[in-house]
mmCIF file of the C-alpha atoms, coordinates in Angstrom:
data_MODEL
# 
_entry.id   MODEL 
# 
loop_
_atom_site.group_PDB 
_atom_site.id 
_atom_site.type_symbol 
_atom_site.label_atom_id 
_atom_site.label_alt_id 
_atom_site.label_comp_id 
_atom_site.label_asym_id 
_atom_site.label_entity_id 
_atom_site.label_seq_id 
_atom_site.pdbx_PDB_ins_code 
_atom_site.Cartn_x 
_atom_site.Cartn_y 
_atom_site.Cartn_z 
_atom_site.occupancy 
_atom_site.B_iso_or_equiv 
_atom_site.pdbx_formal_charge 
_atom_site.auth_seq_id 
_atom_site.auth_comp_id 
_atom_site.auth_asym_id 
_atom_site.auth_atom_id 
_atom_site.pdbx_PDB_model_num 
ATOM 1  C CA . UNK A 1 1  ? -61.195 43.368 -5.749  1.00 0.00 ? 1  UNK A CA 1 
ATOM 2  C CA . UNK A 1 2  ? -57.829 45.373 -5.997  1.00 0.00 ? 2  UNK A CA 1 
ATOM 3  C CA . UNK A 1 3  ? -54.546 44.300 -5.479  1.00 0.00 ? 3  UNK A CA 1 
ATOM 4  C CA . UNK A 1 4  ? -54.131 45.971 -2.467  1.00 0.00 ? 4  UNK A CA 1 
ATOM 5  C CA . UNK A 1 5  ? -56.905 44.617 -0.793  1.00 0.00 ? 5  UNK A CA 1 
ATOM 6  C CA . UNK A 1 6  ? -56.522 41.131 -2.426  1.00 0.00 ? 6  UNK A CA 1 
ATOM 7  C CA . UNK A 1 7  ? -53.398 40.832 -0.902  1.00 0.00 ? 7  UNK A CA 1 
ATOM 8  C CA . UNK A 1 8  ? -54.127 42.332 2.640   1.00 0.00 ? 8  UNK A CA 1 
ATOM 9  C CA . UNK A 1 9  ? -56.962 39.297 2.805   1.00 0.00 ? 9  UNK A CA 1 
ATOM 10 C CA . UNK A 1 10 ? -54.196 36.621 1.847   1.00 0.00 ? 10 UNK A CA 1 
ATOM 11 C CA . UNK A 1 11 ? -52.180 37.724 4.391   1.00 0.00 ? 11 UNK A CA 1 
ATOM 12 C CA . UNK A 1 12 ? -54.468 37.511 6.679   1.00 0.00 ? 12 UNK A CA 1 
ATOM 13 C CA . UNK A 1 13 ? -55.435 34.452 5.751   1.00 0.00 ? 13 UNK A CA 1 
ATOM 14 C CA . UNK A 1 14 ? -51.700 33.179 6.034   1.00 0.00 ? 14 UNK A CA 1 
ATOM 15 C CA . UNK A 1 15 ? -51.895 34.430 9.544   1.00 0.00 ? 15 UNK A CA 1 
ATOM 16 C CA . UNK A 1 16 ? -54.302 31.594 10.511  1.00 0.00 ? 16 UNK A CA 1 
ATOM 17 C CA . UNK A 1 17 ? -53.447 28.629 12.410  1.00 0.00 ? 17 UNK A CA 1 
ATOM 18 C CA . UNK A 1 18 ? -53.583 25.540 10.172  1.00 0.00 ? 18 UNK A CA 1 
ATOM 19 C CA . UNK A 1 19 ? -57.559 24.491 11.097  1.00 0.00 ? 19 UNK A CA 1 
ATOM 20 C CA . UNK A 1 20 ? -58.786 27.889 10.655  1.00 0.00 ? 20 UNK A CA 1 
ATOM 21 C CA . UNK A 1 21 ? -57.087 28.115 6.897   1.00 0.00 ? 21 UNK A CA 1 
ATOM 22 C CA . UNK A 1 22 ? -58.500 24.927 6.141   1.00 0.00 ? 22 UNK A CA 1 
ATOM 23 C CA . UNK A 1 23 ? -62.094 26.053 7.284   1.00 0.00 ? 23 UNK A CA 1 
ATOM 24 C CA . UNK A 1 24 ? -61.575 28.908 5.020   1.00 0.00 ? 24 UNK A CA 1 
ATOM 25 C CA . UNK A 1 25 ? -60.313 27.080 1.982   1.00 0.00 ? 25 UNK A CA 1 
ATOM 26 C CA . UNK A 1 26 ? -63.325 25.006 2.688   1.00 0.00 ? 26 UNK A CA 1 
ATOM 27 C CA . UNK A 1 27 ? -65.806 27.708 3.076   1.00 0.00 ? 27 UNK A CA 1 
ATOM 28 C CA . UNK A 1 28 ? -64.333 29.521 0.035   1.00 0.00 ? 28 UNK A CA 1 
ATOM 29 C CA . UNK A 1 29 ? -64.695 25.806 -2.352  1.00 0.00 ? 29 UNK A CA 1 
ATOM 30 C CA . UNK A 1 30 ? -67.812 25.406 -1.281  1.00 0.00 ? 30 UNK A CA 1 
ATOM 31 C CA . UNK A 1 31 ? -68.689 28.735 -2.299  1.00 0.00 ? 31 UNK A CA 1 
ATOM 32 C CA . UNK A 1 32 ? -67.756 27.824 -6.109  1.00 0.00 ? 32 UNK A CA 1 
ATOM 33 C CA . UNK A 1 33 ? -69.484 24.432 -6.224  1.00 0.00 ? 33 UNK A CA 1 
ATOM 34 C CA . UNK A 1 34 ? -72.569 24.255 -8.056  1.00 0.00 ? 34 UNK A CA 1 
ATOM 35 C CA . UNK A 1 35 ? -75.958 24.588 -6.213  1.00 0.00 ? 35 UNK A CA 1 
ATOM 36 C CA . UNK A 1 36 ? -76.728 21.886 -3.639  1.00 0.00 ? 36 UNK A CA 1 
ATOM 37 C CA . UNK A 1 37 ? -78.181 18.697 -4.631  1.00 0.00 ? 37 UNK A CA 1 
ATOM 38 C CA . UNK A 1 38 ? -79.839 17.169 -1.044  1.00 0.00 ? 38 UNK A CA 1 
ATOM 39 C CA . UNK A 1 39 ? -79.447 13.869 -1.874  1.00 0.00 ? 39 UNK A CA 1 
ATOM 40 C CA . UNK A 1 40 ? -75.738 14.030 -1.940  1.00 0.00 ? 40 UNK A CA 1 
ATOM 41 C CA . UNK A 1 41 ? -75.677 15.682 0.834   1.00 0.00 ? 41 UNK A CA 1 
ATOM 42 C CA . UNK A 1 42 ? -78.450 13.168 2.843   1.00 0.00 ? 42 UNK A CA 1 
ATOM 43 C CA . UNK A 1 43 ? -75.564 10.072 1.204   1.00 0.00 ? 43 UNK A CA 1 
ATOM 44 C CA . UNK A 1 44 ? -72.471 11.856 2.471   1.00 0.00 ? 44 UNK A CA 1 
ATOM 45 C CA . UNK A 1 45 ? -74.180 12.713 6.171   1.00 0.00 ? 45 UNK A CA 1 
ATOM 46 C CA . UNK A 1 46 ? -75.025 8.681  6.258   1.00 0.00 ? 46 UNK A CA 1 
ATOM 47 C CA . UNK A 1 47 ? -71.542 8.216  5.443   1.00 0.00 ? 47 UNK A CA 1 
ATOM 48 C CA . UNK A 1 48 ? -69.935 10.090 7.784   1.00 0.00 ? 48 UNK A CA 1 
ATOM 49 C CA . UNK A 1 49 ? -72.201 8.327  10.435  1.00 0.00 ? 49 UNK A CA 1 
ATOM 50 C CA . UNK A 1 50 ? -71.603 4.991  9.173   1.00 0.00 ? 50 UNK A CA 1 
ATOM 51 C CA . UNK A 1 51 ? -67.815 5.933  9.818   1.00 0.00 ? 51 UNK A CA 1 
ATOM 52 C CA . UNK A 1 52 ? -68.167 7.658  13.227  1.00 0.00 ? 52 UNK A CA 1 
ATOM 53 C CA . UNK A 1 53 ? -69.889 4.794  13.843  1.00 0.00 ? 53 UNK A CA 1 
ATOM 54 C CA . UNK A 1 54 ? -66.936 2.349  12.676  1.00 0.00 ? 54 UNK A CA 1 
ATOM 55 C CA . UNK A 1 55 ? -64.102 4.631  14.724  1.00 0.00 ? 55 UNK A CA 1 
ATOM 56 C CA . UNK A 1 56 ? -66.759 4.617  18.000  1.00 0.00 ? 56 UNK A CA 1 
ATOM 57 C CA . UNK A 1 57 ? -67.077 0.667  17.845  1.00 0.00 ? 57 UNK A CA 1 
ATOM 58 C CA . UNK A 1 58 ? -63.069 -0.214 16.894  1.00 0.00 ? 58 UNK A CA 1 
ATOM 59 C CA . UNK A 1 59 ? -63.819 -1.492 13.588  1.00 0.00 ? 59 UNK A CA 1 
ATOM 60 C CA . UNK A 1 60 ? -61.978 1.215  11.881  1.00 0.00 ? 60 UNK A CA 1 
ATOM 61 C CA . UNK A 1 61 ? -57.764 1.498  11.361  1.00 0.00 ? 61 UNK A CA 1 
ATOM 62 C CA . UNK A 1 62 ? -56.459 4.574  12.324  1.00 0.00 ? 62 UNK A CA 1 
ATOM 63 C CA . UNK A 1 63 ? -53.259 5.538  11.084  1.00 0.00 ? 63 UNK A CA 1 
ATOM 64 C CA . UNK A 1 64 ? -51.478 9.055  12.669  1.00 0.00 ? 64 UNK A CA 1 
ATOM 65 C CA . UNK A 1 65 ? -51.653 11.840 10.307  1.00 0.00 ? 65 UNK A CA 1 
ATOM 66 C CA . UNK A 1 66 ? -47.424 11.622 9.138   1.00 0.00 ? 66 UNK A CA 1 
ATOM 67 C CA . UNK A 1 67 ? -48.249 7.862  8.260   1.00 0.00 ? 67 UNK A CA 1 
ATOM 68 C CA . UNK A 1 68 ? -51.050 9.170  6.426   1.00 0.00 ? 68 UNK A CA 1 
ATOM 69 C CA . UNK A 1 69 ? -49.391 11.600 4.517   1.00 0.00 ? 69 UNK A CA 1 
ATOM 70 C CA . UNK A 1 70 ? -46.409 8.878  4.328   1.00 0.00 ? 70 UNK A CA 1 
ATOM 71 C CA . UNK A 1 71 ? -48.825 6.638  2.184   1.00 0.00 ? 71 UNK A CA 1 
ATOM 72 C CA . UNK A 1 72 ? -50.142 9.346  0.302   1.00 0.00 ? 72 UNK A CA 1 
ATOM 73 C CA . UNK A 1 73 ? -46.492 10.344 -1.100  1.00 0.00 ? 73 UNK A CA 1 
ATOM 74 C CA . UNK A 1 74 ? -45.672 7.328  -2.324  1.00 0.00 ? 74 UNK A CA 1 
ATOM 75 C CA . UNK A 1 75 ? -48.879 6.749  -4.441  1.00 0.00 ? 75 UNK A CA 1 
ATOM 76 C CA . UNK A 1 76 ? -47.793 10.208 -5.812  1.00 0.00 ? 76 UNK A CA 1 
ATOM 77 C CA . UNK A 1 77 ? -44.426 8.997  -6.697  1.00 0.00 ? 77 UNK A CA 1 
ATOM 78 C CA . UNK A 1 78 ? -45.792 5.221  -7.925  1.00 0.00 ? 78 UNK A CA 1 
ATOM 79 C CA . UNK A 1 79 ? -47.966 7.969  -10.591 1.00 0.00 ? 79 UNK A CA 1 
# 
């Protein structure tokens, strides 16, 4: 791919509300990763069950996205 047409993609791409980029930069990961193994995938489908499961029943602590990203920082900054 050219320049020109690189950059007329990542524009585009800028262009996207926040969900859609991340579905992109998702898509386009994935794309790299090595071929599939199934039973990671099979482990990581029971996982995210197992923690539907825990949000559905109460079990799990929620925390709003800025608090999230709060705790995240300083980790960062503790190195």
């Amino acid at each position: 791919m050219t320049a020109e047409p690189l950059q007329r993609v990542r524009s585009e791409a800028l262009a996207l509300s926040e969900a859609e980029r991340a579905e992109l930069a998702h898509d386009l990961i994935k794309s790299l990763d090595a071929p599939r193994d199934n039973g990671v995938e099979d482990a990581w489908e029971r996982e995210i069950s197992r923690r539907i499961g825990e949000i559905d029943s109460g079990q799990a602590e929620l925390v709003e996205r800025s608090e999230f990203r709060r705790r995240i920082r300083e980790r960062i900054e503790r190195g």
